[in-house]
C-alpha positions in Angstrom: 102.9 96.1 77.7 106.1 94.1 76.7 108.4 95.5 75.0 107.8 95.3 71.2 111.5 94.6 70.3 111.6 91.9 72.7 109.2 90.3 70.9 110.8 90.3 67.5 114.0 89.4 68.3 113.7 87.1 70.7 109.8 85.5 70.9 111.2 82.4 72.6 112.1 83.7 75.7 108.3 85.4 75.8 107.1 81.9 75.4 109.1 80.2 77.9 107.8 83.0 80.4 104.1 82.4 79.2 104.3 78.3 79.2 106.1 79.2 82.8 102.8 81.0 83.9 100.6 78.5 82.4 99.2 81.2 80.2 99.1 81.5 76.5 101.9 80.8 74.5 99.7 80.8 70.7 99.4 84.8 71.8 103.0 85.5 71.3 102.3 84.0 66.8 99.4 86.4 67.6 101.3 88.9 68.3 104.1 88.6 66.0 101.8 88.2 63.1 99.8 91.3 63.7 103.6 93.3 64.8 104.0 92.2 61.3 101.2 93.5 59.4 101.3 96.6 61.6 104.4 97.4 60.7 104.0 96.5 56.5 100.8 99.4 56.7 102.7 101.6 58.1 105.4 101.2 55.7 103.0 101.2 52.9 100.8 104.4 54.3 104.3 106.3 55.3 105.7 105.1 51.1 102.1 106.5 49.6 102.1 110.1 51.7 106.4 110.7 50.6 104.8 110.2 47.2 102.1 112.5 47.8 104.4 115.2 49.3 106.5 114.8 46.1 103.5 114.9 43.9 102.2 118.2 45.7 105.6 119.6 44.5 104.8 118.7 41.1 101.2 120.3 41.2 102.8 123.6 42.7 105.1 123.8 39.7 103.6 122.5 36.8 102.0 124.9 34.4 98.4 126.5 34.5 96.9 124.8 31.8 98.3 121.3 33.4 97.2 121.3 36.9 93.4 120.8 36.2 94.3 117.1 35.6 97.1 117.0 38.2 94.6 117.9 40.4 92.3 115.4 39.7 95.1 112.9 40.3 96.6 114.6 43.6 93.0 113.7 44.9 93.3 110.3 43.8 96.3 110.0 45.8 95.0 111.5 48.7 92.3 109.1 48.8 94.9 106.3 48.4 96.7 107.9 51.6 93.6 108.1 53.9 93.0 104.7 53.2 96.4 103.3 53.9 96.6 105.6 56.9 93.0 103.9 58.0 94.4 100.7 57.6 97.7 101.3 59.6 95.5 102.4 62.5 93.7 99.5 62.3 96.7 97.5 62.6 98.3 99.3 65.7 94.7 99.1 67.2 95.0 95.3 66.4 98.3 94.7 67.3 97.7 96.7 70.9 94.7 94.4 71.4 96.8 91.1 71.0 100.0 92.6 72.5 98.1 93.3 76.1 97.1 89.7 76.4 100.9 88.7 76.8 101.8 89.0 80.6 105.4 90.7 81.4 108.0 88.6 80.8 109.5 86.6 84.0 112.9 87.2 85.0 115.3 84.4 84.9 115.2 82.2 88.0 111.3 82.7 88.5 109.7 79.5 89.6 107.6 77.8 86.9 103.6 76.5 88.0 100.9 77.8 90.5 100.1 78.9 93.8 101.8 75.8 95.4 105.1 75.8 93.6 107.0 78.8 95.4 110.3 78.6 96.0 111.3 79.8 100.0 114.1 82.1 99.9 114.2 81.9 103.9 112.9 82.2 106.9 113.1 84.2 110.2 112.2 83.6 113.6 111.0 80.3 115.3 107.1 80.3 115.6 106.3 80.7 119.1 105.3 77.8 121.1 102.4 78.0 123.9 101.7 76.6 127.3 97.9 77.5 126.9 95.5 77.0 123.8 95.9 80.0 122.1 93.1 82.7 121.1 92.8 83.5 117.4 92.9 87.2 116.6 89.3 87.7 116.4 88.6 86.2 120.2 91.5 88.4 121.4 90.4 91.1 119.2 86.8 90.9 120.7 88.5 90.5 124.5 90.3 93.6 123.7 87.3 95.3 122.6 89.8 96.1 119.0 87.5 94.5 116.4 83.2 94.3 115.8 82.9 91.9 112.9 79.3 91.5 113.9 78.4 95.7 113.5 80.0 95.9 110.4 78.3 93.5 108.5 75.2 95.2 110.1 76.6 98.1 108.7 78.0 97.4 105.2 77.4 93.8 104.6 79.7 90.1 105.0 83.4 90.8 105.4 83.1 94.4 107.0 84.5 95.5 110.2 84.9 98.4 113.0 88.5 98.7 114.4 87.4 100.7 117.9 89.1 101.6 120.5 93.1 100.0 121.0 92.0 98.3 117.4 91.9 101.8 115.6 95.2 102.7 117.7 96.8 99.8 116.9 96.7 99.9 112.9 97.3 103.9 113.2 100.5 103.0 115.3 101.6 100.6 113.0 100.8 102.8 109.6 102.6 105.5 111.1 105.6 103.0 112.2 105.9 102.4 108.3 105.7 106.1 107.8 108.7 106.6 109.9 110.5 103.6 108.3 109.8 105.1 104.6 110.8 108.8 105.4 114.0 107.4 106.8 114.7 105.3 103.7 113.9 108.4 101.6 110.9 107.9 100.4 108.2 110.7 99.8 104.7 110.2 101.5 101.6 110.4 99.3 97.8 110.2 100.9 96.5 109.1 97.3 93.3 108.9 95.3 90.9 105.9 95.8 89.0 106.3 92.8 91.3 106.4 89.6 90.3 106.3 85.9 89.9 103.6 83.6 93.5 104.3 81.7 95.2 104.3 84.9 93.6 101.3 86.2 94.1 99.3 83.2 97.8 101.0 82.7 99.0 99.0 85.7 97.5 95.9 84.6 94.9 95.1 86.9 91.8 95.2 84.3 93.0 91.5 82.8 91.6 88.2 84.4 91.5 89.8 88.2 89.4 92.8 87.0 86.1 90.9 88.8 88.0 92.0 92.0 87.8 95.2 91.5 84.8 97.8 92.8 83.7 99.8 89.4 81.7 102.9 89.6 79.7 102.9 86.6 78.4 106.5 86.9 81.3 108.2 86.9 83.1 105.7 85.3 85.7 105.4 88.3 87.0 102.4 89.5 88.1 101.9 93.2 91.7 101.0 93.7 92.4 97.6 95.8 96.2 99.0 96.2 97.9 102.7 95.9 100.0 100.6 93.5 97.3 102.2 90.8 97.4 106.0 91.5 101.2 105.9 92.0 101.8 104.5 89.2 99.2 107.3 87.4 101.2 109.7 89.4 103.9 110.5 86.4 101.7 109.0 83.7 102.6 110.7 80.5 106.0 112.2 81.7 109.5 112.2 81.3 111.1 111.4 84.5 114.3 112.8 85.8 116.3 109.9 87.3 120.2 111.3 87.1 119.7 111.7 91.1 118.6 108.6 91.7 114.9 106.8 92.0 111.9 108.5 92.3 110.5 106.8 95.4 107.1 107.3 96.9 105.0 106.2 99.9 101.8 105.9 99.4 98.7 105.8 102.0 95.3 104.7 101.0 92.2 102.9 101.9 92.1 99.8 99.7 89.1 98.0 98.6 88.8 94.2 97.2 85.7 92.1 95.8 87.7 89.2 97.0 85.2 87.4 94.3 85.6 84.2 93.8 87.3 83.6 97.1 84.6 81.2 97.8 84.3 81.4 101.7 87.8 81.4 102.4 89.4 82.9 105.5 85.8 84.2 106.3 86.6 84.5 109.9 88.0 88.0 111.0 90.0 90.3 109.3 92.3 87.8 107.2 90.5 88.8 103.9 88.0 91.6 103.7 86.5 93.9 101.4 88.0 97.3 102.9 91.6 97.6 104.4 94.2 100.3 104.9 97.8 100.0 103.8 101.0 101.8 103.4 102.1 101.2 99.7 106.0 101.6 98.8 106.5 102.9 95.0 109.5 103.9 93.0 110.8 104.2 89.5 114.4 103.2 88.9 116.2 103.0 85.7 115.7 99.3 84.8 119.5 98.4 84.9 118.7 98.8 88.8 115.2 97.1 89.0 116.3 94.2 90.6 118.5 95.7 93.1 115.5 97.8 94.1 113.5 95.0 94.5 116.2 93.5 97.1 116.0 96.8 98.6 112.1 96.9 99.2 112.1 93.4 100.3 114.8 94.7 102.9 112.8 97.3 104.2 109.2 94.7 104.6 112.0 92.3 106.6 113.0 95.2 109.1 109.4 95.7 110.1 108.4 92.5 110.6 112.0 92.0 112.7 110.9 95.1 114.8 107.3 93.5 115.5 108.6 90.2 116.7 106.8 87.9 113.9 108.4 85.0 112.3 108.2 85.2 108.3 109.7 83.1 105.7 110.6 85.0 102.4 108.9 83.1 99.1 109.8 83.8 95.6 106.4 83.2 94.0 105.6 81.1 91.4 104.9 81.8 87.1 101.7 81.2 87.2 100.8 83.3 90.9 102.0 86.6 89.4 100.1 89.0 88.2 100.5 89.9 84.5 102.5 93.3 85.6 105.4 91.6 87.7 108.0 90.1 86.5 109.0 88.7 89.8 107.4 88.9 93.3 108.4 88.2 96.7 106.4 87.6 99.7 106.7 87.6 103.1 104.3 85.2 105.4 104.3 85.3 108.8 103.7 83.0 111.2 99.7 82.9 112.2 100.0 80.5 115.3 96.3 79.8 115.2 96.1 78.4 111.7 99.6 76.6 111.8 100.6 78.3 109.1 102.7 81.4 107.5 99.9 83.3 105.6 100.6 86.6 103.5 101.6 90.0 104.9 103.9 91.4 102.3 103.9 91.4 98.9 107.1 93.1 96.5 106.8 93.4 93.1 109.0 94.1 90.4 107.4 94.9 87.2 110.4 96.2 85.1 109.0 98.2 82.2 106.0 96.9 81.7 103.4 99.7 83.4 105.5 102.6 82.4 105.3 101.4 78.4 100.9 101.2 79.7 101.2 104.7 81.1 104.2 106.2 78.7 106.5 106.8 81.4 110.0 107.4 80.7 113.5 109.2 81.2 116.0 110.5 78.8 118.6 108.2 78.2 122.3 109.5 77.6 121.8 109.6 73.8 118.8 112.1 74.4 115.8 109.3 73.6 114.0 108.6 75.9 113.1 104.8 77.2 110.4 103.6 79.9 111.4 103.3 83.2 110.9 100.5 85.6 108.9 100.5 88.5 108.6 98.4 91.7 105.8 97.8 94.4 105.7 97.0 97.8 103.8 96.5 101.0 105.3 98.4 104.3 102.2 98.2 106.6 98.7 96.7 106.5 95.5 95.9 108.2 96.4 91.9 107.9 99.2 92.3 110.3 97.0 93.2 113.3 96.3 88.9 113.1 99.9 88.1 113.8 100.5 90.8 116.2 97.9 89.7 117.9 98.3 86.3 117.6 102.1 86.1 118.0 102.3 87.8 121.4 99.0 87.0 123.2 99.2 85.7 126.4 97.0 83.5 129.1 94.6 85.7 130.2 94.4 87.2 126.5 96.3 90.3 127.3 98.8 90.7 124.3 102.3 92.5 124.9 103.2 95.2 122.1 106.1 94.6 120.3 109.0 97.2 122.0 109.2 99.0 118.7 105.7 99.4 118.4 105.0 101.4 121.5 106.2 105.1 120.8 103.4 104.8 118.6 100.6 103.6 121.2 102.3 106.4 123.8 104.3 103.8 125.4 101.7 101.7 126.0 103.4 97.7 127.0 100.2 96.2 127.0 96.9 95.5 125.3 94.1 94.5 128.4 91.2 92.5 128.0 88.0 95.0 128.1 85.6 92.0 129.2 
């Protein structure tokens, strides 16, 4: 949620960041109207029950033979109260409603438009030129014996897969490669919940115009997280963080699980965008004077991987109108898929300054002694998805494929990846 002072006293900027997303900028009047008549009942409720208090004092004292009729009139009063106090929670209700439709505000610098309209920060790495035709990562996948597209969709329907064998090995080695990197950049691990409730998935933001993409489990009235984003951010829900240390900084390990509806039979082929997937999630909560520094930090960390595992990447700033309603400002990283002559997504780095914790009332004391939310920041250390430019990337002739140097303390100092067949 943004922040409700924000909104008062300086709407404009929350409708340059809305006409920057190509979202609603009639919601912020919305929303100003109904801050407005929320906060007039609640003056008027808070005005009627001082004057009750004070009239209860009068009762109290007045004489026997009185307070028949000042009874009669307390009551009156009373009534008067529970209305106005009815009417005030009507308007908070009302003024939630319309708030929640207004998507964090962007930080200064973010590019305006869609998808297409990124800005590139930089790039790494020169994408790796062949003397054979080159095998995508399914074909060397299957050669390797790594991936069986074909028995999981037997198994659990279209976009389904088996890692066996070296593939199984090969996303353990690089999860645990990203555990490593976390622990020694001070992070805490987490193995988290996959199922989370409805406040906590909606607290992070992901039940707006993307919540078709998530799996909902109507029995239980759990929903099936597509990111450990979700339950770290539950993690201090309703708490008052300590932060005088320093951020609160988590690693979080989870299967993930997407709908991908909508995607319309795009990047069908192999393991570019499926329904299941594992991934190491980086979390922390900062004070939000450091938010963006964070965010260079994460981004820092995602670069050192990808340097480790040979890929070339270029860094985007992503567009207004790509975000999410929860960031403020994300960065990706793409690497270089040979195959498809292109940089696709491995990484993704958001920051979404206060706008979760205000969801999920999650705050620190401030040196005054009130407290105020805190800020908290997302990003991607390790995924499934990066198997394809491994792959890819360092595949040779005879579709052998060389692990990356770092990589192979992890695979028991295994240098190379054999064809099975």
């Amino acid at each position: 949620m943004i922040d409700p002072v924000l909104l008062r006293t300086n709407p404009d900027l929350i409708k340059r960041s809305q006409e920057a997303r190509g979202a609603s900028v009639a919601a912020v009047d919305d929303a100003l109207a109904a801050d407005a008549e929320r906060r007039a009942s609640i003056t008027a409720f808070e005005a009627l029950r001082a004057e009750q208090n004070q009239f209860g004092k009068k009762v109290a004292a007045a004489p026997k033979d009185e307070k028949k009729a000042l009874v009669a009139e307390a009551q009156t009063l009373a009534a008067q109260v529970k209305a106005a106090g009815a009417t005030a929670t009507d308007a908070e209700e009302r003024f939630a409603q319309v708030v929640r439709t207004i998507a964090n505000p962007v930080i200064e610098g973010v590019p305006a438009g869609g998808e297409d309209n990124f800005v590139t920060l930089r790039t790494h790495g020169q994408p790796r030129e062949f003397d054979f035709e080159p095998r995508d990562h399914l074909e060397l996948g299957e050669m390797l014996g790594a991936i069986d597209m074909a028995r999981g969709a037997k198994v659990s329907g279209a976009r389904f897969y088996f890692l066996r064998g070296i593939g199984a090995r090969l996303e353990l080695a690089l999860m645990n490669m990203a555990l490593d990197k976390a622990l020694g950049a001070g992070f805490t691990p987490l193995i988290t919940p996959t199922l989370v409730r409805p406040e906590i998935m909606d607290g992070t933001g992901f039940l707006g115009e993307h919540a078709d993409e998530i799996y909902y489990l109507p029995a239980d009235d759990l929903y099936l997280t597509g990111t450990s984003e979700v339950a770290l951010a539950g993690y201090h829900a309703d708490e008052i963080l300590d932060l005088e240390g320093g951020p609160l900084r988590y690693a979080g390990w989870s299967t993930c699980y997407r709908r991908e509806a909508g995607s319309g039979g795009k990047d069908t082929r192999g393991i570019i965008r499926v329904h299941q997937f594992n991934k190491l999630e980086m979390f922390t909560y900062v004070l939000p004077e450091d938010a963006e520094a964070e965010h260079e930090r994460l981004v820092g960390l995602q670069e050192e991987m990808l340097q480790a595992l040979g890929l070339s990447y270029r860094v985007i700033d992503v567009a207004a109108g790509d975000l999410g309603s929860s960031a403020a400002r994300k960065f990706d990283i793409e690497a270089w898929v040979p195959t498809q002559g292109a940089y696709r997504e491995l990484t993704s780095t958001s920051n979404c300054t206060t706008y979760q914790a205000r969801r999920l009332d999650i705050r620190y004391r401030t040196e005054s002694g009130k407290t105020s939310p805190v800020a908290t920041l997302n990003g991607t250390l390790a995924t499934t998805r990066w198997i394809v430019a491994i792959l890819e990337t360092h595949q040779q002739a005879d579709g052998s494929v060389i692990v990356p140097e770092a990589l192979r303390p992890w695979l028991g100092g295994l240098e190379r990846l054999e064809p099975i067949r």
